[in-house]
C-alpha positions in Angstrom: -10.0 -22.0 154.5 -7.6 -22.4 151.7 -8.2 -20.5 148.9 -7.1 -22.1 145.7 -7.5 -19.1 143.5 -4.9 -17.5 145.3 -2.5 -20.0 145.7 -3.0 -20.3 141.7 -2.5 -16.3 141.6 0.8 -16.9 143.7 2.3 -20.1 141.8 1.8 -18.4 138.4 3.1 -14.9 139.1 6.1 -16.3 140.9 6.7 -19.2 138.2 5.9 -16.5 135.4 8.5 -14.3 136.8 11.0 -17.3 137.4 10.9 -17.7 133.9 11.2 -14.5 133.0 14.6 -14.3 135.4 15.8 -17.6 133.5 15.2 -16.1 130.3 17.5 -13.4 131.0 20.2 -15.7 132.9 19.9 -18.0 129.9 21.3 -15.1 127.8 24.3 -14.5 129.7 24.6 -18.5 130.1 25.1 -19.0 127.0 27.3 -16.2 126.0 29.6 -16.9 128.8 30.0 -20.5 128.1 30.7 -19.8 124.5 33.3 -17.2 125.8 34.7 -19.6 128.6 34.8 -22.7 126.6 34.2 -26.1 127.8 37.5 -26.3 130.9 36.8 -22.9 132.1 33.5 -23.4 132.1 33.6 -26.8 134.1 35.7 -25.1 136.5 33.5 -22.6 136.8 30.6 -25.2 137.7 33.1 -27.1 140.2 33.7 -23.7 142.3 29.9 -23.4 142.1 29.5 -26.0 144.5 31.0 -24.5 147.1 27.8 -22.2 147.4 25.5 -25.3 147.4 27.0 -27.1 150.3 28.3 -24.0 152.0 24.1 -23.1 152.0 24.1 -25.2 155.3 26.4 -23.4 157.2 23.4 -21.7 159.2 23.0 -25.4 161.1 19.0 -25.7 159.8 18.3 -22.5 161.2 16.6 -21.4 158.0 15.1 -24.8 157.1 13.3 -24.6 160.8 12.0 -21.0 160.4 11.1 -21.7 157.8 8.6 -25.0 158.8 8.0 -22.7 162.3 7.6 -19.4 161.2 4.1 -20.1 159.3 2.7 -22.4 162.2 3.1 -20.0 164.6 1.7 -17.1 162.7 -1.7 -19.4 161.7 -1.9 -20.1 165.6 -1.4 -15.9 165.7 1.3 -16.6 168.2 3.3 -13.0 167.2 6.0 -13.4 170.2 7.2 -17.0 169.2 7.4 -15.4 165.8 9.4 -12.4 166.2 11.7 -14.6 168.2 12.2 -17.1 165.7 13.2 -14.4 163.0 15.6 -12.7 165.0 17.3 -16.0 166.1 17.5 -16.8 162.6 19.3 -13.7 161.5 22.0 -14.0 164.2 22.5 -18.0 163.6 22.8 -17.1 160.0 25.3 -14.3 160.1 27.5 -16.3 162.7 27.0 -19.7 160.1 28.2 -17.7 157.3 30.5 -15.8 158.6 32.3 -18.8 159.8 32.1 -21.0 156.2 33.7 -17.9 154.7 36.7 -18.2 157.1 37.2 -21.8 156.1 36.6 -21.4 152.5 39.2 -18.5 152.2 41.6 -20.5 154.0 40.9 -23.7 151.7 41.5 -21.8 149.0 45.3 -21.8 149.7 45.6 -25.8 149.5 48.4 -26.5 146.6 46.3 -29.3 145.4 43.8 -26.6 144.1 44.7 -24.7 140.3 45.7 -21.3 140.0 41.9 -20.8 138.6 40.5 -23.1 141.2 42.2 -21.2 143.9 41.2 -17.5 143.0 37.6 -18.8 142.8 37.3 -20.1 146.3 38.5 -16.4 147.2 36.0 -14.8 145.6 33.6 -17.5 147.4 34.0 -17.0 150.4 32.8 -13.5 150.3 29.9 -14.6 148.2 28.9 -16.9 150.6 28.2 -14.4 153.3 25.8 -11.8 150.9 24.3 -15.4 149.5 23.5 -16.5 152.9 21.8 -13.6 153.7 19.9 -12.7 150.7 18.2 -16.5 151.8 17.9 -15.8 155.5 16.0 -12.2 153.7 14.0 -14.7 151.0 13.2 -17.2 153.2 11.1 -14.6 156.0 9.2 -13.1 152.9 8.3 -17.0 151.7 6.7 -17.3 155.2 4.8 -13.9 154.7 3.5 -14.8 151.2 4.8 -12.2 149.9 5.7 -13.0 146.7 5.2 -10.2 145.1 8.3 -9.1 146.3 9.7 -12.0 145.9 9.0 -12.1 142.1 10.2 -8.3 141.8 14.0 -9.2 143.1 14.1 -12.6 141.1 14.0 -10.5 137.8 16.4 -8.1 138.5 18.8 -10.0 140.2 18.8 -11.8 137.0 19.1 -8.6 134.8 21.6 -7.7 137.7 23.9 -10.9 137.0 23.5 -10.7 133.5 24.8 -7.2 133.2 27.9 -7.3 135.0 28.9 -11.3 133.5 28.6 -10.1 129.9 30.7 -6.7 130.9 33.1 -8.5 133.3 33.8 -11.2 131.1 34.7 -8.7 128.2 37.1 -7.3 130.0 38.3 -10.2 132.7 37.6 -13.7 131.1 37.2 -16.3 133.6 37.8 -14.1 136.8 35.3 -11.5 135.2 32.4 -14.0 136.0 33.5 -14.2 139.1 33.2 -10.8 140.0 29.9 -10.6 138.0 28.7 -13.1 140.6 30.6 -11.0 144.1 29.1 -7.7 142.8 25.5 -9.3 141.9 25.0 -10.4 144.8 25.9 -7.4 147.0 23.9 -5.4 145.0 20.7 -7.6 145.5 20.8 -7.9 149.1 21.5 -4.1 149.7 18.2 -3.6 147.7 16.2 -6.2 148.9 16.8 -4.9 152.3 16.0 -1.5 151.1 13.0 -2.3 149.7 11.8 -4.8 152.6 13.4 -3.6 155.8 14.1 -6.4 158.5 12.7 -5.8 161.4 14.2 -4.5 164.7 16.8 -6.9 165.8 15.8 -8.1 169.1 18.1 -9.2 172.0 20.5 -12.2 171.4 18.6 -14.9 173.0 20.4 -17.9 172.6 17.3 -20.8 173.9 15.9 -20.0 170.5 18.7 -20.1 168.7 19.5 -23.7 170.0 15.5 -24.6 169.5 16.1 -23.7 166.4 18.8 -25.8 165.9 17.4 -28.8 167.7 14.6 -28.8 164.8 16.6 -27.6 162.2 19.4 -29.8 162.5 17.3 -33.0 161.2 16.2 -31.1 158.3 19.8 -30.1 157.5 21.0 -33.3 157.5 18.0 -35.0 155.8 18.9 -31.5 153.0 22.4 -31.8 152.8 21.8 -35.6 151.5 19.1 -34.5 149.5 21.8 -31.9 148.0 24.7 -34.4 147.6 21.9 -37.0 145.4 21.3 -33.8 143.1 25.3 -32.5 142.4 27.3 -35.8 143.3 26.9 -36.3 139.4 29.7 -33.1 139.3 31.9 -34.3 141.6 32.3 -37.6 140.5 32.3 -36.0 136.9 35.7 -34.4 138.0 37.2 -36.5 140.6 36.6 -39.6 137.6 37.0 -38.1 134.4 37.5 -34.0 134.3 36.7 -30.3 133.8 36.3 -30.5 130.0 33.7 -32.9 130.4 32.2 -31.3 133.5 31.8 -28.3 131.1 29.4 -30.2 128.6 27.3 -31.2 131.5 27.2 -27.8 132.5 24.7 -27.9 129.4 22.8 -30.4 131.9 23.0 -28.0 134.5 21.2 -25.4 133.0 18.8 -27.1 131.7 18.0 -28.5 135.3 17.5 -25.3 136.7 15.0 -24.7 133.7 12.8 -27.5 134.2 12.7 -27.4 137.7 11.1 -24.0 138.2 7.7 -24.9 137.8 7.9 -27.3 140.8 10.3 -25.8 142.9 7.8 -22.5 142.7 4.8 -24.1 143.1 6.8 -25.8 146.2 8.0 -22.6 147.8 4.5 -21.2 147.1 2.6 -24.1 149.0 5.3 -25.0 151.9 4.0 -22.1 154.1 0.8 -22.8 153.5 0.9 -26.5 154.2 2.9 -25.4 157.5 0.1 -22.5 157.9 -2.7 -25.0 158.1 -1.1 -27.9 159.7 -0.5 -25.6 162.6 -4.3 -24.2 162.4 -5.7 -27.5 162.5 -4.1 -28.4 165.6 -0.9 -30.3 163.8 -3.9 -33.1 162.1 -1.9 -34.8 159.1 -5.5 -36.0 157.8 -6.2 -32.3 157.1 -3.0 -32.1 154.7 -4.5 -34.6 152.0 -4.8 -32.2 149.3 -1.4 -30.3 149.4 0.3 -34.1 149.7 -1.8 -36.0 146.5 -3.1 -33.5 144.2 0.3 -31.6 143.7 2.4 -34.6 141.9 -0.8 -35.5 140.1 -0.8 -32.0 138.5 3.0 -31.3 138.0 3.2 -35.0 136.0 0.8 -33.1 133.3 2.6 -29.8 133.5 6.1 -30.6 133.0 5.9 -32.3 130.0 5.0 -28.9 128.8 8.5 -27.8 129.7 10.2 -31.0 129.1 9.0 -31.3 125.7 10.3 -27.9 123.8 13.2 -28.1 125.4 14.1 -31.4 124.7 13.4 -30.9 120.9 15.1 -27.6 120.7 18.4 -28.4 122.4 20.2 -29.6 119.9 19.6 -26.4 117.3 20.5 -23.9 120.0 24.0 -26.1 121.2 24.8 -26.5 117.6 23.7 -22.8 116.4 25.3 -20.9 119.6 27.7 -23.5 121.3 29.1 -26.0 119.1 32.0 -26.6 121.1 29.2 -28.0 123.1 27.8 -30.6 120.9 29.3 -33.3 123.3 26.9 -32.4 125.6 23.8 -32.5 124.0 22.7 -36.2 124.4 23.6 -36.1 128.3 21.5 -32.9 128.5 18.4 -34.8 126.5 18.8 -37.6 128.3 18.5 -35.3 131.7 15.7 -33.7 131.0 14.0 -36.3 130.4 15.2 -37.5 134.2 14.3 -34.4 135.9 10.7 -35.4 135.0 11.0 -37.9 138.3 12.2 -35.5 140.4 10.1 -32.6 139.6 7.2 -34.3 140.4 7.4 -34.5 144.2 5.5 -31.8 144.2 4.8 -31.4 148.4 5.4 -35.1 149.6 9.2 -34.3 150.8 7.8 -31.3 152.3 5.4 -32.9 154.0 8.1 -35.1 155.3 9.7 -32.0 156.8 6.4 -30.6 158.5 5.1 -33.5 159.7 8.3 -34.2 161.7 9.2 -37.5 159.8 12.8 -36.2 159.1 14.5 -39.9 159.8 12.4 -41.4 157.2 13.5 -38.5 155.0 17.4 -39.1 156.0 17.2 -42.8 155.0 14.7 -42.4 151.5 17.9 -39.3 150.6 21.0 -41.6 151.7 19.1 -45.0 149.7 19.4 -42.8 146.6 23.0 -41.0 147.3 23.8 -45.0 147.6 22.3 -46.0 144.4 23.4 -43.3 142.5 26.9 -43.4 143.5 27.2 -46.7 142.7 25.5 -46.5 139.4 27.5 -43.9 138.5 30.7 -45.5 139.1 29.5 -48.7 137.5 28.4 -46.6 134.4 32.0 -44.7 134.2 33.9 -47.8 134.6 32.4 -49.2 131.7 32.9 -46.2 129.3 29.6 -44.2 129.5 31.3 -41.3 130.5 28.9 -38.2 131.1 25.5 -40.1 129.2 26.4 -42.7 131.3 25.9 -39.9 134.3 23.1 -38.5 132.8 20.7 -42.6 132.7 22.5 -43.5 136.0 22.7 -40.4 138.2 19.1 -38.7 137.0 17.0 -41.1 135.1 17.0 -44.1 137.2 18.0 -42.5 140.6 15.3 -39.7 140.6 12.8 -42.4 139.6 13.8 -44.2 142.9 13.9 -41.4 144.9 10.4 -40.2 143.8 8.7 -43.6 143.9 9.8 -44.2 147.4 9.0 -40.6 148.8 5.7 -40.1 147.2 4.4 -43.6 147.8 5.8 -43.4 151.7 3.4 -40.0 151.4 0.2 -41.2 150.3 0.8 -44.2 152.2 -1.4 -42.2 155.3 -4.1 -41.7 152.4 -4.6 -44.3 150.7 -4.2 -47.9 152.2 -5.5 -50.6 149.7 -3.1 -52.0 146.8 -5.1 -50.9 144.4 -5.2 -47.4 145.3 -1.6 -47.3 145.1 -1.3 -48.7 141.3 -4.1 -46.6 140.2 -2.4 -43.1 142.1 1.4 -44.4 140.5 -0.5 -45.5 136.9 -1.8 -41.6 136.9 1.4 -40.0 137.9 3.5 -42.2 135.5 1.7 -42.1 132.5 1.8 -38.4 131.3 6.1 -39.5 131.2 5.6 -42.1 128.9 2.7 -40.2 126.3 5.6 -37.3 126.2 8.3 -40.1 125.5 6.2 -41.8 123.0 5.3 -38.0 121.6 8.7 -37.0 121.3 10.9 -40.0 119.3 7.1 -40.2 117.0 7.4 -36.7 116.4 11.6 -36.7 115.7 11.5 -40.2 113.6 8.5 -38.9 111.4 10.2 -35.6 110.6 13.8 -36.3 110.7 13.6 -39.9 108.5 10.1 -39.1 106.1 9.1 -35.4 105.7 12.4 -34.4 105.0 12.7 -36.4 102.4 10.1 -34.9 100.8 9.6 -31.5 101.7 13.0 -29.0 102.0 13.3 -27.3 105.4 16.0 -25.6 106.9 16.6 -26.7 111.1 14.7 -23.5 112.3 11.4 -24.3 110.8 12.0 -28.0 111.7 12.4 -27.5 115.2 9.7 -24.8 115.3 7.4 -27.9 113.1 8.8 -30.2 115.9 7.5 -28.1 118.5 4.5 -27.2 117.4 3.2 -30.5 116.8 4.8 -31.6 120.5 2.0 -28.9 121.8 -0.7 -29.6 119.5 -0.5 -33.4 120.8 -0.3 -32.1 124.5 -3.2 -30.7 124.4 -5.0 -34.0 126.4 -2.5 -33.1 129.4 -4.2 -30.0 130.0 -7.3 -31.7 130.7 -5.8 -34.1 133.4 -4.7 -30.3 135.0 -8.2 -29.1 135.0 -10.0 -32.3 136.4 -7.2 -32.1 139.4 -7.9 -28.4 140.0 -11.6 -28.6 138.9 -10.7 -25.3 136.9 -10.8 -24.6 133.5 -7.9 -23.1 132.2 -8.6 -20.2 130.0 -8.0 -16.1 129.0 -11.0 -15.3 131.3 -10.4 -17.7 134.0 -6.6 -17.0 134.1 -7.5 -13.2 134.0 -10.0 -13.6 137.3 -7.6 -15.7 139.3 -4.5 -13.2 138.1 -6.8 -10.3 139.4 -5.4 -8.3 142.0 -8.8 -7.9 143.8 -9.3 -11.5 144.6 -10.3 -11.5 148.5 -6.8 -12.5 150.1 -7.1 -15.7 152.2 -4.4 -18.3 152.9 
């Protein structure tokens, strides 16, 4: 029996903390970027990408314990379990082991900047204590233990904002670098401290190739997934160049922002939609809730995000990063696009547990397609990094997510009219925020002021608060979805740690 207060419980305390680590990483983004400037910082956010692809050196190892581990332990099957998660450390270590051997040697290619070059270096240690950490995150995601989880988000960020504010002081560019090295060592070493892994059991290499067999699909279907979401950066630099790379780093951060909520509530509920599709004998019928309800409820709840962020923006790049300001209608323009992706909610994942990993590969590679080429198009014709921002986000994450989540509900729902009535739900919180947001600008920016004098802070804080005040219908669309009503009390029962535990 799923209980819904828990999973509740667990999405709010991990998103809650999420935020609270991002609050503190925004700090030290900020401050660095002012310090870097725009080419350093663009660099920066090219040698970053190295740790995105390099993710997938463990060859779907982690992608598959992570579908595999859960099943097995709601079918209480403790040997298939244990096996899985020592296999999984080995594959890991050897996967990143290796990628760190290539990077370092990369790094030497003369086509590469001094910068560029002493980057990669510092990489390819990272890589190892990143891959780790995830192999170390990943085994407490299929516990549900997310307490722990939420502990070592916060002060990994308090970690890496620490040592970039001090290295930077005293090292510039190659101070952030070793902010990030020393990090990251530090939060493993403590994470393992905290949550010892278990005994490592004999080297047995038929699981490590299971895992492989299962994982590799994923990994591939990933890795596409991965190259749609940061093929905006490299076609940034390969097309234009670092200085303008650098103002869509303001993009950057504001993705990682937005896309908390759902990539919590995702991590909270892909164990327990692997959980209970093993328990109910691998019946897809029984996964109807964690595959319709989630996008429903996200499309009311990121607005909420989208929103303040998208009104404050330009005060905060103007106030603490005008060498920024370049930046700020790409940024606007992408939050507005991460709406589309955010509100997948489950429906990829279910793709992944369901074993329907082609279809996945082929809805990813549609979009890499389509967003290449509309990126390209958009450059060519002189839309530089806005250009990036409608193309590469707007319209591409709108095509992704229509074709994934209407592939998903397609095994719930069979008649047209289902379909226009589930997309007409989904789709119309994103145009009452658009219409909310250029009422809310145009009235203040072209008729109060005229009347009333205001200085920006109480502006955007006006802006704002009327944005939330207008919301306020969203919230309801939550509640009918959840059938809870969201207030002090109710929040303060579900938030209880005595709630019976139950998956």
């Amino acid at each position: 029996m799923v209980n819904k207060n828990l999973i509740i419980k667990d999405i709010l305390s991990y998103s809650a903390s999420t935020y609270i680590a991002q609050a503190i990483g925004m700090i030290s983004s900020i401050w660095v970027a002012s310090k870097l400037g725009p080419e350093n910082f663009g660099i920066y956010n090219a040698i970053l990408l190295v740790l995105s692809y390099a993710a997938y050196s463990e060859l779907g190892v982690l992608s598959a314990m992570g579908r595999d581990l859960p099943i097995y332990l709601g079918q209480n099957d403790t040997r298939n379990a244990m096996a899985i998660e020592g296999a999984a450390r080995f594959s890991t270590t050897f996967g990143a082991i290796s990628a760190s051997i290539i990077i370092f040697f990369i790094s030497f290619s003369p086509s590469f900047s001094i910068k560029m070059s002493f980057g990669l270096k510092i990489m390819s240690i990272v890589v190892i204590l990143q891959q780790l950490y995830t192999y170390h995150r990943t085994v407490l995601r299929c516990k549900n233990k997310f307490l722990e989880l939420s502990q070592q988000q916060i002060i990994y960020s308090a970690i890496t904002t620490v040592f970039a504010i001090v290295f930077v002081i005293f090292s510039d560019f190659k101070g952030r670098l070793y902010a990030a090295l020393f990090a990251q060592a530090l939060i493993l070493f403590y994470a393992i401290y905290r949550n010892p892994w278990e005994i490592m059991p004999k080297l047995n290499l038929n699981y490590s190739w299971k895992l492989m067999k299962v994982g590799l699909p994923i990994l591939a279907s990933g890795f596409i997934i991965s190259l749609m979401t940061s093929i905006d950066r490299l076609m940034i630099i390969t097309f234009i160049n670092a200085t303008q790379l650098g103002y869509f780093g303001l993009s950057i951060m504001l993705i990682s922002i937005i896309s908390l909520i759902p990539a919590m509530a995702s991590q909270v509920l892909f164990p327990r939609i692997n959980f209970h599709y093993g328990k109910t004998g691998n019946n897809i019928l029984e996964l109807k809730s964690f595959v319709t309800k989630p996008p429903l409820i996200l499309s009311a709840i990121l607005p909420f995000v989208i929103g303040p962020i998208f009104l404050i923006l330009p005060f905060v790049v103007t106030t603490f990063l005008p060498a920024f300001t370049q930046g700020v209608t790409s940024a606007r323009i992408v939050s507005l696009g991460i709406y589309f992706y955010g509100i997948l909610g489950l429906t990829d994942y279910f793709l992944v547990t369901t074993g329907k990993l082609k279809i996945y590969a082929i809805f990813g590679i549609v979009a890499l397609i389509f967003n290449i080429c509309i990126d390209y198009i958009l450059i060519k014709m002189g839309f530089g990094i806005i250009g990036i921002a409608i193309g590469g986000t707007l319209f591409t994450y709108f095509l992704y997510s229509t074709i994934v989540i209407g592939y998903a509900i397609s095994f719930y729902k069979n008649k047209p009219k289902e379909f226009v009535n589930f997309f007409l739900k989904l789709w119309l919180p994103f145009l009452y925020m658009l219409v909310l947001l250029f009422s809310i600008e145009y009235i203040i920016d072209h008729f109060l002021i005229k009347f009333v004098f205001i200085n920006n802070i109480f502006k955007t804080f006006f802006k704002v608060l009327l944005y939330i005040i207008f919301c306020t219908p969203l919230k309801l669309i939550v509640e009918s979805e959840l059938n809870t009503t969201f207030s002090f009390n109710s929040l303060k029962n579900i938030l209880n740690p005595s709630t019976k535990k139950s998956i």
